[in-house]
C-alpha positions as CSV (number, residue, x, y, z in Angstrom):
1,X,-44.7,-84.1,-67.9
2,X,-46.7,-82.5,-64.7
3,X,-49.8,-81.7,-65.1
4,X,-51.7,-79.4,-62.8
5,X,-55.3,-80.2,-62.5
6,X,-58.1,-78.2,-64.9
7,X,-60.9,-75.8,-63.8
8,X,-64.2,-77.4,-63.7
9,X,-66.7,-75.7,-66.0
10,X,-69.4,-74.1,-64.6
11,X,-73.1,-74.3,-65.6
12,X,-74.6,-71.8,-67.5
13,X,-77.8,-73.4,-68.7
14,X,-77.4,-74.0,-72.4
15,X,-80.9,-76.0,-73.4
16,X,-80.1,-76.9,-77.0
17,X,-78.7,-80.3,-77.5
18,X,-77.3,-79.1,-81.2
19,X,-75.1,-76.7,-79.4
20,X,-74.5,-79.2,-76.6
21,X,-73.4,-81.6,-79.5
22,X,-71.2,-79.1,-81.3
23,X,-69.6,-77.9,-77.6
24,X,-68.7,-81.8,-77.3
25,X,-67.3,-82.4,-80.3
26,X,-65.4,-79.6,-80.6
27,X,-63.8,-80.2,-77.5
28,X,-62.9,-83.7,-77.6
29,X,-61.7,-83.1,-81.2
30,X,-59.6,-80.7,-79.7
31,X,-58.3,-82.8,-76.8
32,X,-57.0,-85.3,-79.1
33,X,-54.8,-83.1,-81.1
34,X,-53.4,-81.6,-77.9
35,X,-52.7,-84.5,-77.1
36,X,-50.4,-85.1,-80.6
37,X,-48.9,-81.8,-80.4
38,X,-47.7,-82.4,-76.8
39,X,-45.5,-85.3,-78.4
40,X,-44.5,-83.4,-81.8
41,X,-43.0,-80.5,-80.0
42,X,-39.4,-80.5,-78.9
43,X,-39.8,-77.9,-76.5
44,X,-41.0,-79.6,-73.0
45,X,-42.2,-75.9,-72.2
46,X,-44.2,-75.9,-75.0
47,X,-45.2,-79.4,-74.7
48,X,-46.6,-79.1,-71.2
49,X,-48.6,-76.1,-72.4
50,X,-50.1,-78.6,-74.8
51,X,-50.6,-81.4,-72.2
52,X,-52.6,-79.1,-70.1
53,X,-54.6,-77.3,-72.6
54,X,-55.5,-81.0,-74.0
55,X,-56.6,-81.6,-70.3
56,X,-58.5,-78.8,-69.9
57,X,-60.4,-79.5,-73.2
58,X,-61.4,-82.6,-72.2
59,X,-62.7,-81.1,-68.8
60,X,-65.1,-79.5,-71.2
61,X,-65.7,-82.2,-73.6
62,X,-67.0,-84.1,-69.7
63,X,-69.0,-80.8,-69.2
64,X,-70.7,-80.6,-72.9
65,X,-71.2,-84.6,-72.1
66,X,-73.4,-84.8,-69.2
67,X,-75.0,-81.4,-70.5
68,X,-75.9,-84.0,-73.2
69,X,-76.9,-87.0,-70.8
70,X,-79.3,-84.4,-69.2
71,X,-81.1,-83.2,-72.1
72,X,-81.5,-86.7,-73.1
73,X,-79.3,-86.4,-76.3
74,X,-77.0,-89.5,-77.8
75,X,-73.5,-89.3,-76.9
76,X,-71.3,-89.9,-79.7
77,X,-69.1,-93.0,-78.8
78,X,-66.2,-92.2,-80.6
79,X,-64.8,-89.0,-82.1
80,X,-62.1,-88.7,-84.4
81,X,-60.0,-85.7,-85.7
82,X,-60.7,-85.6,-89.5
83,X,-58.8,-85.8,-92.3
84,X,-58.3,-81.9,-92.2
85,X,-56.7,-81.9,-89.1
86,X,-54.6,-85.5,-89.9
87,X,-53.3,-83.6,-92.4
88,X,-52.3,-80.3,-90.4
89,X,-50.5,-82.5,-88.1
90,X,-48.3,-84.8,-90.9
91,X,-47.0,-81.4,-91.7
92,X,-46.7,-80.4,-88.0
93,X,-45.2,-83.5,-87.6
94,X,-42.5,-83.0,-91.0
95,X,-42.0,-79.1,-90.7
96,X,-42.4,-78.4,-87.3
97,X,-45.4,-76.7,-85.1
98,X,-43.9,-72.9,-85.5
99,X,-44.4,-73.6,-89.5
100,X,-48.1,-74.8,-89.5
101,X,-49.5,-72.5,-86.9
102,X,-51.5,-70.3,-89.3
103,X,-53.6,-73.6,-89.9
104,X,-53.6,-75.2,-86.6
105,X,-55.2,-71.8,-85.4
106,X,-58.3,-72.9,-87.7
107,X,-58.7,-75.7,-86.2
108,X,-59.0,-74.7,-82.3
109,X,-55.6,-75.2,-81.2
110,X,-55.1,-72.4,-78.3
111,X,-51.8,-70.8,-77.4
112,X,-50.1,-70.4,-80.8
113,X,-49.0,-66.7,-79.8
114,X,-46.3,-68.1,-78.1
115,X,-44.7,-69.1,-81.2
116,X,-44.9,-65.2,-82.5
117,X,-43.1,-64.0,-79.4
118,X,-41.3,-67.2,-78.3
119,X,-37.4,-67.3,-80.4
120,X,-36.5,-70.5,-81.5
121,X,-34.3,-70.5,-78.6
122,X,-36.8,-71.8,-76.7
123,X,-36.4,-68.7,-74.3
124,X,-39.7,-66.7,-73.1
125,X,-39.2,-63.2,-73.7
126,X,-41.7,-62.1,-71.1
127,X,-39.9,-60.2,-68.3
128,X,-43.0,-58.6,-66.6
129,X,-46.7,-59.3,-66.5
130,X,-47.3,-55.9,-68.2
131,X,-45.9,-57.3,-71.5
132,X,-48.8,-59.8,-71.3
133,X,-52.3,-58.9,-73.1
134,X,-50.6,-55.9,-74.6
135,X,-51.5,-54.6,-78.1
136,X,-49.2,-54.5,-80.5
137,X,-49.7,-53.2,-84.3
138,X,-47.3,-53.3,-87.0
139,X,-46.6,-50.2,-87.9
140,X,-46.7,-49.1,-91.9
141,X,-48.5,-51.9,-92.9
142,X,-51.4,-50.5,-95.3
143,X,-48.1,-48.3,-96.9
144,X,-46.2,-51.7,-97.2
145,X,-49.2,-52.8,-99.4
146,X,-49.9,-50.0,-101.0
147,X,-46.5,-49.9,-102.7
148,X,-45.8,-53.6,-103.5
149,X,-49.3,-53.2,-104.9
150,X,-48.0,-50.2,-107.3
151,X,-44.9,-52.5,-108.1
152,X,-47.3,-55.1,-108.7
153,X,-48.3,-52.7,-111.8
154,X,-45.6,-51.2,-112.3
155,X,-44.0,-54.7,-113.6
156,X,-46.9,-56.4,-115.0
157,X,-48.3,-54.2,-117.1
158,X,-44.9,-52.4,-118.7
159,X,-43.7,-56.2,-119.2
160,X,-46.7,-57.0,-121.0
161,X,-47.0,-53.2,-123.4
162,X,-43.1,-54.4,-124.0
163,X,-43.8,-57.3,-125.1
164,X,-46.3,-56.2,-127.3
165,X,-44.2,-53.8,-128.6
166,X,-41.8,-56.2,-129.3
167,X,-43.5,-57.5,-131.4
168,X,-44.4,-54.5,-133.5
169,X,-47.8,-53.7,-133.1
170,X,-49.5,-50.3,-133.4
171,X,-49.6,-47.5,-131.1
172,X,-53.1,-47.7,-131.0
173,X,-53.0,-51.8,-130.1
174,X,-50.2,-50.8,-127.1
175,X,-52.5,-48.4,-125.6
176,X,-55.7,-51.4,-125.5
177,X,-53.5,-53.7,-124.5
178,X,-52.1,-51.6,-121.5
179,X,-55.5,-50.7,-120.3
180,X,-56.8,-54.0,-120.7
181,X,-53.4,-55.4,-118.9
182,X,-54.9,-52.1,-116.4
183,X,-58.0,-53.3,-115.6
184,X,-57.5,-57.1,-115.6
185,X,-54.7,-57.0,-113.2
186,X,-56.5,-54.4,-111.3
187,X,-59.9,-56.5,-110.5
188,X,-58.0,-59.2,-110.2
189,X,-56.0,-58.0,-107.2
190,X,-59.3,-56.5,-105.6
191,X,-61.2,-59.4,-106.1
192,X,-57.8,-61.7,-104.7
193,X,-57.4,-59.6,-101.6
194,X,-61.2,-59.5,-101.2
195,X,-61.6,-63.2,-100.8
196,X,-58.4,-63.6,-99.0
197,X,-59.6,-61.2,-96.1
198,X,-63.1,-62.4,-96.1
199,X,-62.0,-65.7,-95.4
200,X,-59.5,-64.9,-93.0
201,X,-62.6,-62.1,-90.7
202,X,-64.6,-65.3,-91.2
203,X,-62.7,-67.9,-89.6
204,X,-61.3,-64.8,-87.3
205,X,-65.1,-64.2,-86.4
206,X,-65.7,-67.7,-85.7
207,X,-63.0,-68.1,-83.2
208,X,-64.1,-65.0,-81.4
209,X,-67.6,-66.2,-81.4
210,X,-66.2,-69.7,-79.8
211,X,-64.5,-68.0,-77.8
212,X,-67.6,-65.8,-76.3
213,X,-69.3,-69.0,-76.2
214,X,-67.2,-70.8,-74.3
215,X,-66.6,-67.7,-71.7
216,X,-70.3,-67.6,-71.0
217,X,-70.5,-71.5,-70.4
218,X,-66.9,-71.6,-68.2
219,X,-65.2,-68.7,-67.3
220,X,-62.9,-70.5,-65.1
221,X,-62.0,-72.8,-67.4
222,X,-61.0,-70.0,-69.7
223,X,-59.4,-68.4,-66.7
224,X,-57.6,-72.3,-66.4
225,X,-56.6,-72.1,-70.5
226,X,-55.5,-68.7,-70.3
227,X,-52.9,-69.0,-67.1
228,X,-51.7,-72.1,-68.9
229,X,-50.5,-70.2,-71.7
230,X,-49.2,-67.4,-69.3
231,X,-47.0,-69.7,-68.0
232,X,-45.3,-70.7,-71.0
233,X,-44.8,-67.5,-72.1
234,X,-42.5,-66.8,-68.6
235,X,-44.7,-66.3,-66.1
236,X,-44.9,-67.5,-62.7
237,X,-47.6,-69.8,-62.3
238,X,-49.4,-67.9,-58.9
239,X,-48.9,-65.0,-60.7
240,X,-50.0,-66.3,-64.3
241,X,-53.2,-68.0,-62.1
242,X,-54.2,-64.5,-60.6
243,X,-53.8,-62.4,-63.7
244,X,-56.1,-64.8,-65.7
245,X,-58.5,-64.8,-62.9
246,X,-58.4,-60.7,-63.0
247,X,-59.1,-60.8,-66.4
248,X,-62.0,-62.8,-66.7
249,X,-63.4,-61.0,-63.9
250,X,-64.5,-58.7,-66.8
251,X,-66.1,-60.2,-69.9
252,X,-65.7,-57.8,-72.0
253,X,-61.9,-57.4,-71.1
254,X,-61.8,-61.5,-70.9
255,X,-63.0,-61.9,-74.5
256,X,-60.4,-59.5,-76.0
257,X,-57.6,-61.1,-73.9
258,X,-58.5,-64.8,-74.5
259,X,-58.7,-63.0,-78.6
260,X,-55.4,-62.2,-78.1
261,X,-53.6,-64.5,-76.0
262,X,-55.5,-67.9,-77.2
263,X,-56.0,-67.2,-80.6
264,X,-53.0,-64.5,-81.8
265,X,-56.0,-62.3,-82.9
266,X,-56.5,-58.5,-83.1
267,X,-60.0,-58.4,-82.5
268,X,-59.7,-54.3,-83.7
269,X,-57.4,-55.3,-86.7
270,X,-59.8,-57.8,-88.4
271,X,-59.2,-56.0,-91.8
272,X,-62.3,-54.6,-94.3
273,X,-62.7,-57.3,-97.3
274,X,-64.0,-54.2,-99.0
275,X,-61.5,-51.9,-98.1
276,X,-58.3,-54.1,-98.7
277,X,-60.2,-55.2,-102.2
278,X,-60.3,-51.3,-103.4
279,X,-56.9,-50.5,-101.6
280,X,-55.5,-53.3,-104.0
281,X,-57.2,-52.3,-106.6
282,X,-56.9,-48.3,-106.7
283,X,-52.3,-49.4,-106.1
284,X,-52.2,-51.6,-108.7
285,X,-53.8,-49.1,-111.1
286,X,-51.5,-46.5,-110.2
287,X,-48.3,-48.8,-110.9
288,X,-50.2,-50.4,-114.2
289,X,-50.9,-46.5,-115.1
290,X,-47.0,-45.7,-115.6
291,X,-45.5,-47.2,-118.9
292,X,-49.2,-46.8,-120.1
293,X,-49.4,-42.8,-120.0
294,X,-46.8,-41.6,-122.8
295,X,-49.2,-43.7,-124.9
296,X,-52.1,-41.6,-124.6
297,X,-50.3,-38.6,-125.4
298,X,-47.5,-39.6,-128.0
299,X,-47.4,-42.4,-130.8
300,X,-44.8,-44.5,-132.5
301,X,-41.1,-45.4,-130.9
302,X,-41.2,-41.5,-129.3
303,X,-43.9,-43.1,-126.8
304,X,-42.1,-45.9,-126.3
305,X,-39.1,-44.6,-125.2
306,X,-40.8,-42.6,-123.1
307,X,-42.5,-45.4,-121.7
308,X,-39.3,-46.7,-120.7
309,X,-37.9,-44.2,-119.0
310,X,-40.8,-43.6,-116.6
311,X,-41.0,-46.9,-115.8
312,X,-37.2,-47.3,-115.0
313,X,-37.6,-44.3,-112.9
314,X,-40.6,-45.6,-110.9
315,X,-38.8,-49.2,-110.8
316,X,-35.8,-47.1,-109.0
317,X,-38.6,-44.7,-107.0
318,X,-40.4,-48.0,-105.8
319,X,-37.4,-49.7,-104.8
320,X,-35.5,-46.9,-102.8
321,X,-38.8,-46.6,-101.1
322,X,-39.6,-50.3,-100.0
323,X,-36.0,-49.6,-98.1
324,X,-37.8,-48.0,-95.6
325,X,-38.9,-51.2,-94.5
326,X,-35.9,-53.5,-95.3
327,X,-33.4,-51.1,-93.7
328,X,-31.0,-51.3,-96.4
329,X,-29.3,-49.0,-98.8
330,X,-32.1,-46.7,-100.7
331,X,-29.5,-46.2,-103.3
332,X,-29.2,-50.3,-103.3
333,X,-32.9,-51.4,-102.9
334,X,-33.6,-48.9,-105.6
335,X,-31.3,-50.5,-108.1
336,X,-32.4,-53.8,-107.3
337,X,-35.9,-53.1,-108.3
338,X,-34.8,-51.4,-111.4
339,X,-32.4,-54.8,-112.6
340,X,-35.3,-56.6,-111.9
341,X,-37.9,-55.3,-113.5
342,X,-35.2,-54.4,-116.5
343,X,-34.9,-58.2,-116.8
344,X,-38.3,-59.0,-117.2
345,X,-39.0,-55.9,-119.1
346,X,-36.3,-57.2,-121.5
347,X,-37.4,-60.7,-121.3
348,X,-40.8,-60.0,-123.1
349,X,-39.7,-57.9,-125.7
350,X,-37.3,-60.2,-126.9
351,X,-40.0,-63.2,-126.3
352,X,-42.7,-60.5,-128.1
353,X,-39.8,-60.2,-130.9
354,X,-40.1,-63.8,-132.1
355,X,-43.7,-63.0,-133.3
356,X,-43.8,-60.2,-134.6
357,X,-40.9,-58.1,-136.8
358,X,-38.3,-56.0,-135.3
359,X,-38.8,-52.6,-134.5
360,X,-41.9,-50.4,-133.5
């Protein structure tokens, strides 16, 4: 494979040898698994892209190392991957690097957006430079979860009254049971979805940060990284060379570019751990509230049946709406919820019926 030569970094006068240390071994940690993904992928476009980042990291592993030399700190002799990312690669290695990207983003591994906008085809899709950098948001989103948080309910907490019903408890028992199966599912979602984003800003935060970091310290090797990946996604390498340059040019511009570019990140889309925990929390509720309400109004089979009925008709409801983001029938998607949450609906009644006596 060619390999064009890397930026040197420039100084910028970082005086701590801990943050020296950390520069190093991040670099030369991430120089060695360049240099294993530039084998494991198939596509040579790709696989350059890899060759030249993993030279280009070691570029700055040599900067962070006399930076070391000159504070007088020990150089580490050898540096190894870790088990963490010996594991990311087996499975790069088995399933392929499009499958594993989410966790080869944690560890470092720059240019992984070209996978999200790259068909298996191998073909770029960029036809112009003004496609590059751009932002894109998924439209809908919040709705999406919002309703498959309310079906979330919906199911869980009819199949578990039915069950009980099935077994032929009280009225009075249903209705506990339904708000207990309420509020358990419902901080359990919140807390779920809390720690799931929290985690995800955090290691989001920490890339920026590296990221900034690493701007301050070499710019023009960020310039260097960034036209690399410019040029796998389609364009021209002069031209890929002076847009990176333009961008870093600006720092605050730079850092939301090499954001998006290097790492796949929306650094305005980071998410609210709080906000997605209450969002989750508030739909599932909502969903769980259905086959519970007849219950606090009515008694006996009358409340039951009611119970049914609602929830068939929020099954159907649910279903026919998620088709506005399948693109299929609203008459079909809406059926399709309803047979499925019929079956399971069905399933722990009859499972509730073996302990407990037929009947309401």
């Amino acid at each position: 494979m060619d390999q064009k030569p890397t930026a040197q970094p420039e100084h910028h006068g970082t005086n701590d040898p801990a943050a020296a240390l950390e520069g190093f071994l991040e670099e030369r940690r991430s120089s060695l698994i360049y240099a294993q993904l530039c084998h494991i992928e198939t596509e040579p476009r790709l696989a350059r892209m890899f060759e030249q980042l993993g030279a280009a990291a070691q570029e700055q592993a040599t900067f962070w190392e006399r930076r070391l030399r000159e504070l007088g700190a020990a150089v580490p002799a050898e540096v190894t991957i870790g088990k963490r990312a010996g594991i990311v690669l087996w499975l790069a290695r088995r399933m392929g690097v499009r499958a594993v990207r989410g966790l080869l983003s944690v560890l470092k591994v720059r240019g992984l957006v070209v996978y999200s906008t790259t068909p298996p085809s191998g073909h770029a899709p960029v036809t112009h430079v003004s496609q590059i950098g751009a932002r894109h948001k998924v439209g809908g989103g919040n709705l999406r979860a919002a309703v498959f948080g309310v079906n979330d309910g919906l199911i869980s907490n009819a199949s578990l009254i039915f069950g009980m019903a099935g077994a032929s408890v009280g009225s009075e028992t249903l209705l506990l049971v339904g708000v207990a199966g309420l509020l358990a599912g419902a901080f359990s979602m919140a807390a779920g979805e809390y720690v799931s984003v929290r985690s995800q800003r955090e290691v989001f935060e920490y890339q920026i940060g590296l990221e900034r970091a690493e701007l301050e310290e070499y710019p023009q090797a960020e310039a260097q990284e960034l036209a690399i990946i410019y040029e796998a996604k389609g364009v021209p390498p002069a031209e890929a060379r002076r847009l990176a340059d333009t961008l870093i040019a600006d720092p605050e511009r730079a850092l939301d570019t090499l954001a998006r570019e290097e790492l796949g990140l929306n650094p305005d889309e980071l998410g609210s751990p709080w906000g997605a925990a209450l969002a989750s929390f508030f739909a599932f509720a909502v969903g769980a509230a259905i086959p519970l309400a007849p219950f606090l109004i009515m008694t006996g089979a009358r409340a039951f049946g009611v119970a049914v009925l609602i929830a068939a008709a929020a099954l159907f409801g649910v279903g026919a709406l998620l088709s506005l983001f399948t693109g299929r029938s609203a008459l079909w998607s809406g059926a399709r919820m309803l047979a499925i949450g019929a079956a399971a609906g069905i399933a722990t009644y009859v499972i509730g019926g073996l302990f407990g006596a037929s009947g309401i």
